[in-house]
VOMI-246985 format. One line per field, with one value per atom (N, C-alpha, C): residue in three letters; atom name; x negated, y, z. Coordinates in steps of 0.1 Angstrom, whole numbers. Example, Ala and Ser with C-alpha at 12.3 -4.5 7.8 and 13.67 -1.06 7.14 Angstrom:
# VOMI-246985
aa = (ALA	ALA	ALA	SER	SER	SER)
at = (N	CA	C	N	CA	C)
px = (-132	-123	-132	-128	-137	-129)
py = (-57	-45	-33	-22	-11	0)
pz = (78	78	78	71	71	79)
This chain:
# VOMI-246985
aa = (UNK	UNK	UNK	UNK	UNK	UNK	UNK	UNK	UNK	UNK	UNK	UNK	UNK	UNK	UNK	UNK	UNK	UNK	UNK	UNK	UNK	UNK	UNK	UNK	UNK	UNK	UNK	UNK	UNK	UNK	UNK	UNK	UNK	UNK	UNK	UNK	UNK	UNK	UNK	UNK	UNK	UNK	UNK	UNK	UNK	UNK	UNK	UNK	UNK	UNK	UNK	UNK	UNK	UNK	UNK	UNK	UNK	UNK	UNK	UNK	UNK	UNK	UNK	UNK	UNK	UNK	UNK	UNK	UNK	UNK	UNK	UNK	UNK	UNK	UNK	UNK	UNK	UNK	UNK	UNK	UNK	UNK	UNK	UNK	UNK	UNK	UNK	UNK	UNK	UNK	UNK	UNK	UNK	UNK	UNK	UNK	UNK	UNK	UNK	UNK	UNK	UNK	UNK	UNK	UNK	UNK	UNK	UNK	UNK	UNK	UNK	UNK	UNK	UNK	UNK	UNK	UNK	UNK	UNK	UNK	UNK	UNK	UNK	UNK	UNK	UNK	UNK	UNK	UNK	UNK	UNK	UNK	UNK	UNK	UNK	UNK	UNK	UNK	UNK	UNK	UNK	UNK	UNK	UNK	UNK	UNK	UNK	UNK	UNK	UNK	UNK	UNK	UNK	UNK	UNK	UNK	UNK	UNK	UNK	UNK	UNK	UNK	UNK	UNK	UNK	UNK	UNK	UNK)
at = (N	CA	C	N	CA	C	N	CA	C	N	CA	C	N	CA	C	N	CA	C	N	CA	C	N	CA	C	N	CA	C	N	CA	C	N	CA	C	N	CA	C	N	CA	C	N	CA	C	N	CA	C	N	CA	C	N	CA	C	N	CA	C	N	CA	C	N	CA	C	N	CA	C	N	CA	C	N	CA	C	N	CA	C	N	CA	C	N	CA	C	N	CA	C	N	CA	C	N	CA	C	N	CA	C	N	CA	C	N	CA	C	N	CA	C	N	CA	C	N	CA	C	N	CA	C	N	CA	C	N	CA	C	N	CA	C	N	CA	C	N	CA	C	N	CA	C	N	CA	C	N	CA	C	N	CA	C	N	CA	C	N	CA	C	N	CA	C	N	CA	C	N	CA	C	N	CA	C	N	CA	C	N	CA	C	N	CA	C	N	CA	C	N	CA	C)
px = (-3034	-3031	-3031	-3025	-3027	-3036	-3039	-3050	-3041	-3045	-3034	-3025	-3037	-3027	-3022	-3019	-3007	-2995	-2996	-2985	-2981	-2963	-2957	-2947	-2951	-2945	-2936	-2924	-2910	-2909	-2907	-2906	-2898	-2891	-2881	-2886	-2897	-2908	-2917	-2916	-2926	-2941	-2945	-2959	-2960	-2958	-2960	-2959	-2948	-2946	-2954	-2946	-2954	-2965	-2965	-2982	-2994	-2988	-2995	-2999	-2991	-2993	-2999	-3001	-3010	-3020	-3026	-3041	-3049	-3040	-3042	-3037	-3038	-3042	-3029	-3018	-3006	-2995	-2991	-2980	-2969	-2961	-2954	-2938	-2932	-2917	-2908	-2896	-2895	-2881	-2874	-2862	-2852	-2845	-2841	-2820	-2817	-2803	-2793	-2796	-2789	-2795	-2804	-2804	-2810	-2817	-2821	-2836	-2843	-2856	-2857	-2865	-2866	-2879	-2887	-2903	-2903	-2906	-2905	-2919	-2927	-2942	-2939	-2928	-2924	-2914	-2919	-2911	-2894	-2885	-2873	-2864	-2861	-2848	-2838	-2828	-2813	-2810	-2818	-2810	-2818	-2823	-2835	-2830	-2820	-2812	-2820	-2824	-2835	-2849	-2852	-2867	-2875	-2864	-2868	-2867	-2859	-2866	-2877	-2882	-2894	-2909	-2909	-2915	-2922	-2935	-2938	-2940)
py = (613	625	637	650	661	668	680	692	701	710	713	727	731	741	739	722	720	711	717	710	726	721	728	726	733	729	735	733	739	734	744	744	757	759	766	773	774	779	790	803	809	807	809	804	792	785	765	763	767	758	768	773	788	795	798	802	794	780	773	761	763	762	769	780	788	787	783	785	774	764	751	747	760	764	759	750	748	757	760	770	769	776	773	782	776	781	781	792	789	786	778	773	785	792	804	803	792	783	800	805	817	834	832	844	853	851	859	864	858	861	879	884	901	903	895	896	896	907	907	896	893	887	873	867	853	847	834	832	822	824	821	813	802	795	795	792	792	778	768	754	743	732	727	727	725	729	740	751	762	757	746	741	744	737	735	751	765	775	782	776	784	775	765	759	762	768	774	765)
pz = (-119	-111	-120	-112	-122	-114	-122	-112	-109	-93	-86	-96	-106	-110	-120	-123	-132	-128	-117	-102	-99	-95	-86	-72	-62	-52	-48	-49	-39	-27	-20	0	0	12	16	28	26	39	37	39	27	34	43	51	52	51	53	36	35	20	6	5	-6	-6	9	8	4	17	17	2	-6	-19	-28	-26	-33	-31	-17	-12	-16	-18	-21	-40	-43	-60	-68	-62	-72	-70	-84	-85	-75	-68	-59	-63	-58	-55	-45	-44	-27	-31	-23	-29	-17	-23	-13	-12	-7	-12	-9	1	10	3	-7	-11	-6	9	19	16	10	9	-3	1	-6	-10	-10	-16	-24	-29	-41	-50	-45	-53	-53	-46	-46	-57	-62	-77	-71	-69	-61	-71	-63	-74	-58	-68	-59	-55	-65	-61	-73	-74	-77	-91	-97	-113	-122	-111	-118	-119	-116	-117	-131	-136	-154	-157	-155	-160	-155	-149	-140	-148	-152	-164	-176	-177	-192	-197)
């Protein structure tokens, strides 16, 4: 297994998926297909292709 904060979770949810991934310690991302999201403190891919740059 890994430890949660060397895991990342994509969800399309920002309170279920994103939040709920942070509180639960793994890095999270919100998959945002429509561009709609404007929070700015949230780390956003367009389409799962951007996974690998969100990656350090």
């Amino acid at each position: 297994g890994v430890k949660p904060e060397e895991a990342i979770f994509v969800g399309d949810s920002v309170e279920a998926d994103y939040r709920g991934a942070e509180k639960a310690g793994l890095h999270a991302l919100l998959i945002d297909r429509t561009e709609k999201q404007k929070q700015s403190d949230l780390r956003t891919i367009k389409n799962l292709k951007e996974i690998l740059s969100q990656i350090n």
